[in-house]
VEXKE-725995 format. One record per residue: residue in three letters; x, y, z of N, C-alpha, C, O, CB in turn. Coordinates in steps of 0.1 Angstrom, whole numbers. Glycine has a CB too. Example, Ala and Ser with C-alpha at 12.3 -4.5 7.8 and 13.67 -1.06 7.14 Angstrom:
BEGIN
R  type   n.c1   n.c2   n.c3  ca.c1  ca.c2  ca.c3   c.c1   c.c2   c.c3   o.c1   o.c2   o.c3  cb.c1  cb.c2  cb.c3
R   ALA    132    -57     78    123    -45     78    132    -33     78    142    -33     85    113    -45     90
R   SER    128    -22     71    137    -11     71    129      0     79    134     11     80    141     -6     57
% end
This chain:
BEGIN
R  type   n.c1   n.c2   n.c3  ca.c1  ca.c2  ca.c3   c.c1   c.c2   c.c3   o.c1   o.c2   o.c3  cb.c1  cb.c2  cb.c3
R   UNK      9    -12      0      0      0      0      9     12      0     19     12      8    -10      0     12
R   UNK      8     20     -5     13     34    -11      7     42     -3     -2     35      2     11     38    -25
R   UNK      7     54      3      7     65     10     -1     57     17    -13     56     13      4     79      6
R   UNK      4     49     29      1     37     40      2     48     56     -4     45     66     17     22     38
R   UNK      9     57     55     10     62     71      0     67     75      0     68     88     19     72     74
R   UNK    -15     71     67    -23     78     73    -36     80     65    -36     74     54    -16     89     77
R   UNK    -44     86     68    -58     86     60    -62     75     55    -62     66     63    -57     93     49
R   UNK    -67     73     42    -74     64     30    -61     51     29    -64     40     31    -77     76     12
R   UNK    -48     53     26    -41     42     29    -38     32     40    -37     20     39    -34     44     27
R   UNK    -35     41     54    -41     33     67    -54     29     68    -56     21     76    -40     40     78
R   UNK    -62     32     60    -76     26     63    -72     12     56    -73      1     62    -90     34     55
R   UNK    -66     14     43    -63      2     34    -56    -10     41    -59    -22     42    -55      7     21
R   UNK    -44     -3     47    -39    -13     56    -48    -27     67    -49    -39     67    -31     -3     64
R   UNK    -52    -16     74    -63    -24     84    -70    -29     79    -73    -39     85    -69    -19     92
R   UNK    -77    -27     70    -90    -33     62    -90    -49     54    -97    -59     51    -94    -21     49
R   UNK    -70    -44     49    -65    -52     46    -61    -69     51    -63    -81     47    -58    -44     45
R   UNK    -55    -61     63    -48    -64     76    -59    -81     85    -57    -92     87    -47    -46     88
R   UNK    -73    -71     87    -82    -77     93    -90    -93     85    -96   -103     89    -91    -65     94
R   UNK    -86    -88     71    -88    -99     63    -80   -107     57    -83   -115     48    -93    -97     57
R   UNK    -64   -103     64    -52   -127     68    -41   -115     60    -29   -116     64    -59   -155     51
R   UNK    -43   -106     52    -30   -102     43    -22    -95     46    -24    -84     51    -30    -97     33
R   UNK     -6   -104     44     -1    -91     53      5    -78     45      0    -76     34     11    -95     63
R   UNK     11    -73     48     10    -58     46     24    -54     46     32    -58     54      2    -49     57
R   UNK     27    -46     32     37    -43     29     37    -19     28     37    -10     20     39    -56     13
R   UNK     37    -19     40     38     -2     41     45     11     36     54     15     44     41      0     51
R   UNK     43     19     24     51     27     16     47     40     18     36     44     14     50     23      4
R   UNK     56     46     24     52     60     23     63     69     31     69     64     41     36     62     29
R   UNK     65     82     27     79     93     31     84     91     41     96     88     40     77    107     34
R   UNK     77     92     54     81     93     65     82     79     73     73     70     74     72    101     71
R   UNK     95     78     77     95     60     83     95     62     96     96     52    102    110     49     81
R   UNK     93     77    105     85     80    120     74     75    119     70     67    127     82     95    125
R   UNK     65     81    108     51     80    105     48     66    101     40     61    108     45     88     95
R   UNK     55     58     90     55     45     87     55     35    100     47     26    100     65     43     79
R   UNK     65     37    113     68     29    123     56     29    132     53     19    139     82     33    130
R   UNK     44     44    133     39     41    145     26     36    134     22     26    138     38     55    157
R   UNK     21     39    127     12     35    115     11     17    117      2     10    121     19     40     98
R   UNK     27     15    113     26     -2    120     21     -6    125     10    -11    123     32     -8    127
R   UNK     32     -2    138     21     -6    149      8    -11    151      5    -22    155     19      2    155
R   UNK     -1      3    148    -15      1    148    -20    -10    144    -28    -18    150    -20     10    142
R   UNK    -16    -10    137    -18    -24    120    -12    -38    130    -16    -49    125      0    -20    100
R   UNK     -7    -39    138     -1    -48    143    -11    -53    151    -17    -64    152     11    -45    149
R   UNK    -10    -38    159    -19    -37    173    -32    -50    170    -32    -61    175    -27    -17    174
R   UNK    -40    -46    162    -51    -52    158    -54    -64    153    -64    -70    155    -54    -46    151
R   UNK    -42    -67    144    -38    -77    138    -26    -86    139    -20    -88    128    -39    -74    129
R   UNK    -24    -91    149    -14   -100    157    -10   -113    148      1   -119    150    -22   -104    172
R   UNK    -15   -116    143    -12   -129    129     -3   -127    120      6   -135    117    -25   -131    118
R   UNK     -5   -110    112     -1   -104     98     12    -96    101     17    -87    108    -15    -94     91
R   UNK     17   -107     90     33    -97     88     31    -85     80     25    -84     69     46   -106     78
R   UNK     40    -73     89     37    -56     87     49    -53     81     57    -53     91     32    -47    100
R   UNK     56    -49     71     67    -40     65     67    -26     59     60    -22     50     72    -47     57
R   UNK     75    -23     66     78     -8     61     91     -1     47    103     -1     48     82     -2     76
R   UNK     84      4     40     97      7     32     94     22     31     83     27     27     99     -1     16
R   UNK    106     31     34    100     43     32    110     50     23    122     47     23     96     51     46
R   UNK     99     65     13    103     64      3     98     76     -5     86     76     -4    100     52     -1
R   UNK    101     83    -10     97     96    -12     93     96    -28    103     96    -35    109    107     -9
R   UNK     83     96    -33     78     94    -47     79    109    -51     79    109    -64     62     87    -48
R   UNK     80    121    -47     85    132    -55     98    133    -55    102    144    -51     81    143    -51
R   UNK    108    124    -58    120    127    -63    119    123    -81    111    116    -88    132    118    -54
R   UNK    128    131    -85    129    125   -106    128    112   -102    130    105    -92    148    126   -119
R   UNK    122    109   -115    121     95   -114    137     89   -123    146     97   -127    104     89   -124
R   UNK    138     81   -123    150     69   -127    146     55   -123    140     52   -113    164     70   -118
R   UNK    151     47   -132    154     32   -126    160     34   -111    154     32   -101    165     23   -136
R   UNK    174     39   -113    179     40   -103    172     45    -89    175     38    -79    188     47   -108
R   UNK    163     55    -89    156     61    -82    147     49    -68    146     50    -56    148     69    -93
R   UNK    143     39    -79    129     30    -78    137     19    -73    131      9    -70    119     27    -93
R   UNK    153     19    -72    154      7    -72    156      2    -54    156    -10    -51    165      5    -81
R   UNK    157     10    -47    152      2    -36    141      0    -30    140     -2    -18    157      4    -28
R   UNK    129      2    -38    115     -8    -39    114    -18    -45    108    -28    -39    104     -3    -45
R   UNK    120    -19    -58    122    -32    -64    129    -39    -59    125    -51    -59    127    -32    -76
R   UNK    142    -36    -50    149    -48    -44    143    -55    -36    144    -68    -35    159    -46    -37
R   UNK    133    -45    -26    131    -47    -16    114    -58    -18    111    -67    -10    132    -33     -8
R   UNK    108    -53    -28     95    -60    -31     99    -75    -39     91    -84    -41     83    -48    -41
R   UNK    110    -75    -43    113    -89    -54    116    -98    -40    116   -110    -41    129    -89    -67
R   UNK    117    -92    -30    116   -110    -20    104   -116    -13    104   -124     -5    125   -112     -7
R   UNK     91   -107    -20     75   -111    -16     67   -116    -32     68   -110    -43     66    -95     -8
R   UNK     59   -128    -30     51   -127    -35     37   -117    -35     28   -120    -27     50   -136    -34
R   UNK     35   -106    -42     22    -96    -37     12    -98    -48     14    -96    -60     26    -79    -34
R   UNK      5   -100    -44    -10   -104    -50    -20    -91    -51    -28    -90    -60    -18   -116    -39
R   UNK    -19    -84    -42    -27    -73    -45    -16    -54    -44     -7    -51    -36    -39    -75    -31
R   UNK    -21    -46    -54    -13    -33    -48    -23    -20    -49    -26    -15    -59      1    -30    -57
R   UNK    -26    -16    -33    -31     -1    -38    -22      7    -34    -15     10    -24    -43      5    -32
R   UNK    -24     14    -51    -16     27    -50    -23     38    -50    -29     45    -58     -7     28    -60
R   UNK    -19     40    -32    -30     53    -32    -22     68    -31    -27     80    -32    -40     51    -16
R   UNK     -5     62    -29      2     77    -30      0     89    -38      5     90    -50     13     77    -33
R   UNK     -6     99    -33     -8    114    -45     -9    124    -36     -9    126    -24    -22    116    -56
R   UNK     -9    132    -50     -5    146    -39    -17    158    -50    -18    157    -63     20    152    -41
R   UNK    -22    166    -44    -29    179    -53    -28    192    -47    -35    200    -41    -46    178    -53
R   UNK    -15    192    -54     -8    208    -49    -17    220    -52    -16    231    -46      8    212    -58
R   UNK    -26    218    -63    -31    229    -72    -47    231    -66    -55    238    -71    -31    224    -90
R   UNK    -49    222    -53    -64    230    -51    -67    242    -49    -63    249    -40    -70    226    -41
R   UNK    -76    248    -61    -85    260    -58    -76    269    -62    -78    281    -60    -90    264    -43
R   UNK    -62    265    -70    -56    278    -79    -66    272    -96    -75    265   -100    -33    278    -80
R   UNK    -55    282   -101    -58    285   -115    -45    277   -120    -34    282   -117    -59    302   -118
R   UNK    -47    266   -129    -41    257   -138    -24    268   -142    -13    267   -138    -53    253   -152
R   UNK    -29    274   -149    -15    283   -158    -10    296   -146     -1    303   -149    -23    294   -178
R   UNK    -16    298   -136    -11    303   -126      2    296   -115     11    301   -109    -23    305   -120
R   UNK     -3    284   -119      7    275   -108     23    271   -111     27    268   -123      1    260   -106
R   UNK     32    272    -99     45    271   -101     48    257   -107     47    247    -99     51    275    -89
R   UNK     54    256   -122     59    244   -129     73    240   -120     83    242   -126     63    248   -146
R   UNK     75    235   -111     81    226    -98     67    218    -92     67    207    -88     88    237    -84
R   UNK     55    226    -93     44    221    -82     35    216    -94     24    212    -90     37    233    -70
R   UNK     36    216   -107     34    206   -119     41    195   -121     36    185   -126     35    211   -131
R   UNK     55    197   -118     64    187   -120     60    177   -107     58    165   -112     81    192   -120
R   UNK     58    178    -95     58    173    -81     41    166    -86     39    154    -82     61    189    -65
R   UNK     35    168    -90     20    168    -94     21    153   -103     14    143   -102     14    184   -104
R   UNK     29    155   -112     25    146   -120     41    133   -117     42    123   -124     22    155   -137
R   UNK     48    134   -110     57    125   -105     50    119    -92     52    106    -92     72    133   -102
R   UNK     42    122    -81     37    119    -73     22    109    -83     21     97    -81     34    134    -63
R   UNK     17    115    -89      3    105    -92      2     98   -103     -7     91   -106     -9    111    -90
R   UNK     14    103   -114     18     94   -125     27     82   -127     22     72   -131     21    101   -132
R   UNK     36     83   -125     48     79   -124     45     64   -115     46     53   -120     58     92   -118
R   UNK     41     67    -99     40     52    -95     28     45    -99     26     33    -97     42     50    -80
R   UNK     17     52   -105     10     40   -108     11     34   -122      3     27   -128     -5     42   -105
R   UNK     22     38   -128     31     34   -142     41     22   -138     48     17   -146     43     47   -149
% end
């Protein structure tokens, strides 16, 4: 699960979690990732919980991606939500907005579900 520390992806986790699967946790912060765990643990005492944390607004590269790929090639995963995104541009004006926070826009919600 992709932006796993909090909101709509911690929901995913637990929801997940509650029904035998275990849970593979992705998202920036590995403070936020570790206590997010937990929770996920807390509840679900059976299910193996992993954390990889990982910042999806950097350029993309192979290189970039590659310690997700190392790290996901020693699981079989059967399911993936990818719920990581970002909407820098609420409530501006499209051609008003700073092209860094277009670039950050479309690397955040394109790029990983490619």
């Amino acid at each position: 699960v992709t932006g796993a520390s909090d909101g709509i992806g911690l929901g995913y986790c637990k929801v997940l979690a509650e029904q035998g699967f275990n849970i593979i946790m992705i998202s920036r912060s590995q403070e936020k990732l570790d206590s997010a765990a937990e929770e996920v643990k807390k509840q679900n005492k059976d299910v193996e919980v992993k954390t990889i944390a990982f910042n999806f607004n950097k350029p993309y590269s192979t290189e970039s991606y590659k310690p997700i790929f190392d790290e996901l090639d020693k699981y079989d995963i059967s399911l993936l939500v990818n719920n990581v995104g970002y909407a820098g541009m609420i409530g501006e004006n499209f051609h008003e907005q700073d092209p860094s926070q277009l670039v950050s826009v479309c690397q955040i919600n394109i790029i990983p579900a490619v």
